[in-house]
N, C-alpha and C positions, 0 to 999 in steps of 0.2 A: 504494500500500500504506500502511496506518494506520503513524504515528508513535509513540510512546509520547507525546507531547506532543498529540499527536488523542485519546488514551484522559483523557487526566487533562483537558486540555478539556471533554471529555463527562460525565466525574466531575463536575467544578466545577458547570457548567451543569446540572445535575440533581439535586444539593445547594440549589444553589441557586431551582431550578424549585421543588421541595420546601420549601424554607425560606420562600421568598413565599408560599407559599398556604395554610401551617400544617398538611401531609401529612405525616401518616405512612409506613409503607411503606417503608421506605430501604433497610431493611438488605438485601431482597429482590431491589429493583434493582440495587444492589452489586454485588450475587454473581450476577446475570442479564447486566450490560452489557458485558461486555468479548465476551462470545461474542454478541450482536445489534449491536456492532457491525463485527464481522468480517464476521458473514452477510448485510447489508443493504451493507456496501462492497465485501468480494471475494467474493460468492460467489450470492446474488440475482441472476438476469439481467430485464431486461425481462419480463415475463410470468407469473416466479414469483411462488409466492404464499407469504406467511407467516401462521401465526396464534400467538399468543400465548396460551396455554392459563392458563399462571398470570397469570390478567388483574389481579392486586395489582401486578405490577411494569410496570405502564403508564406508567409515568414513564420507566422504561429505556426504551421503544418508542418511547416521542415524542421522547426525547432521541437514540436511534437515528434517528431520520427526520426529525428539526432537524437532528444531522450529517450527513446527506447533503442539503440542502436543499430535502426537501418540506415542512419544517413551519419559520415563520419564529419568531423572537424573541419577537413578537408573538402568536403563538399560544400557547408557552408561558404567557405573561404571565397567559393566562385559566384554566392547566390548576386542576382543580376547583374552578372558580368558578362562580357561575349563570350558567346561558344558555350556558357553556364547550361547544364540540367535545372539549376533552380531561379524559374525563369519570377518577374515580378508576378505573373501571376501560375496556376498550378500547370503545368505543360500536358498534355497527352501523351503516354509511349513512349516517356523518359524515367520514370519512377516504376516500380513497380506496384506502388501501392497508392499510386495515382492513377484513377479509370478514365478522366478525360479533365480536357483540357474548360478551366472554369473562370470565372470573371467576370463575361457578359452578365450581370445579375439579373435575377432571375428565371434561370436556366437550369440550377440546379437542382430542384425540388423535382421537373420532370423527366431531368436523368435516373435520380438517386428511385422516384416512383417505378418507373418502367424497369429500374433495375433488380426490384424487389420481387415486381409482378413476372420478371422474365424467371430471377429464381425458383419464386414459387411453381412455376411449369414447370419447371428442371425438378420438381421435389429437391430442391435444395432447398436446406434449413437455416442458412446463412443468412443476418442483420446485416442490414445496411442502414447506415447514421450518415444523415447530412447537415452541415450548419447552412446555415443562410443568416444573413444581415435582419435586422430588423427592416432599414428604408425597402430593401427589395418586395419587401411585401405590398409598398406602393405599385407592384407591375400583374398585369391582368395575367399574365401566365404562369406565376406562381400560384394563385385562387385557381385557377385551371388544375394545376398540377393537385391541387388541395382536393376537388370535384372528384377526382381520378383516385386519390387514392383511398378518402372515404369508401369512395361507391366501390372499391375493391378489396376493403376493409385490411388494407397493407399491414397487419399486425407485426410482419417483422423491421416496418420501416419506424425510426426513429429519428425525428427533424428536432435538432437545437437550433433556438433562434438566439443568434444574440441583441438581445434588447438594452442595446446603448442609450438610443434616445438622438443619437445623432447620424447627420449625412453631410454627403461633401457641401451642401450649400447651405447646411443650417440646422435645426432640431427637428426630428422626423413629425413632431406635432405641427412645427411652423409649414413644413413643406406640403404637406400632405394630413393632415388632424385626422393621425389614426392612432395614436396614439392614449393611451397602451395598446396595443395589437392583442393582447389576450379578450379583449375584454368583447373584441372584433371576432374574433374564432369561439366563442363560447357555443352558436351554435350548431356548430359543424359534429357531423359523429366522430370525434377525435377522443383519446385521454387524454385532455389537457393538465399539466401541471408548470406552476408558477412559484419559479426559484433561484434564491439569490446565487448568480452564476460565479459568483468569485469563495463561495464554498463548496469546499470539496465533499463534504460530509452531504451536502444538500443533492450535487450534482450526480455525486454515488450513487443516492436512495433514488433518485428520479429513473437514472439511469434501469434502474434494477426494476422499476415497477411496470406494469403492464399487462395488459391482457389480450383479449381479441380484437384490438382495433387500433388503426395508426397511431402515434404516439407521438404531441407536442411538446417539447420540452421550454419554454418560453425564462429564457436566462436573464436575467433582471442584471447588465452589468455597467460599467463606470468606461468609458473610452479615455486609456490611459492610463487604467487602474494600476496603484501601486507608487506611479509619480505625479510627484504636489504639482509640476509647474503644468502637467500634461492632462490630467484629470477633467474631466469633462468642458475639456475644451475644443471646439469646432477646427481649429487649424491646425490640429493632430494629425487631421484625419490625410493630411499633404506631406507634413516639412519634415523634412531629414534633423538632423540629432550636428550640435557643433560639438569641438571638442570637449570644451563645458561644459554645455548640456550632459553629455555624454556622461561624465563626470559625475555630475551632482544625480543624475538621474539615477545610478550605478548606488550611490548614498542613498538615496530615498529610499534604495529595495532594501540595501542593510539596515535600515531602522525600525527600532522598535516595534 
């Protein structure tokens, strides 16, 4: 079981993945990594599959699959560099534990769908967990993808949303007043559960709970979580890390 001192590891390490290569995207990852890396340590078996729908926080996924050691040091080293496997956003048919290539938001709900329901013809008994952003749920094809997987009652599919509260242009209530999105999916035939996503204790029990029908996991989290200067703030979700930054932000995860 993850340590609190395995979560701030993976902070560092992905501050720092970022701060080498002069990426942006951070504040995303933040509020993405503490629930991928629960799902890819306790809760991923041999043969499930994951997809990552908000393909901007591919930095979290790679930092996810360097802590469990599919992806080494050295691979970080090249993340969006040329010629890189770890492209800025998730590539297709460079990873192996990458099934396509994600980003465009809201696309991945009806991969990770169709990928469950192709399973289940297969009699395979294999999960599949996808996260998506909270803004993407602003796009008509995700609520498509939602239609689809109700009415097919995808019991082995499991969608984390991460509920930041924010997008590239502002607060996902300013943008779009859907905000909270759980409150929007109540009534859908879903297991919806709503939980604080920067606990692991919470993220665990969610994970673990379920029965015969799709499964919402709806992550209540902080863009940035973890640093003071970055925390819920809108222009995270862009600027690369100065050497300072880098610095004090590396402090913020040692403290108390």
């Amino acid at each position: 079981m993850l340590s609190a001192e395995d979560f701030t590891r993976a902070r560092k390490r992905l501050l720092r993945m970022h701060f080498e290569s002069g990426v942006g995207h951070i504040g995303g990852n933040l509020s993405a990594l503490d629930a991928l890396l629960v799902a890819f340590h306790e809760h991923l078996r041999p043969g499930d599959q994951f997809i990552l729908s908000k393909g901007h926080a591919a930095g979290a996924l790679y930092t996810a699959l360097w802590s469990t050691g599919r992806l080494r040091d050295e691979d970080l080293v090249t993340f969006h560099r040329d010629g890189t496997l770890l492209a800025g956003h998730p590539p297709a048919g460079a990873i192996p534990d990458i099934l396509f290539a994600t980003g465009s938001l809201g696309h991945g709900l009806s991969l990770a769908a169709g990928t469950a329901l192709a399973l289940r013809l297969k009699n395979n008994d294999a999960r599949v967990v996808c996260m998506t952003s909270d803004g993407e749920w602003q796009e008509g094809s995700t609520w498509e993808a939602l239609v689809f997987a109700c009415h097919h009652r995808l019991a082995k599919l499991t969608v984390l949303v991460d509920h930041n509260g924010l997008q590239g242009f502002g607060s996902t209530g300013d943008v779009a007043s859907m905000s909270p999105l759980w409150e929007r999916l109540k009534g859908f035939d879903v297991d919806l559960s709503v939980v604080d996503g920067h606990d692991p204790v919470a993220i665990r029990a969610a994970l673990r709970s379920g029965g015969e029908r799709f499964r919402i996991v709806m992550l209540q989290t902080v863009k940035g979580h973890g640093v003071r200067f970055m925390e819920d703030r809108m222009e995270w979700h862009y600027l690369p890390l100065s050497q300072a930054q880098f610095e004090q932000a590396c402090q913020d995860l040692d403290a108390p």
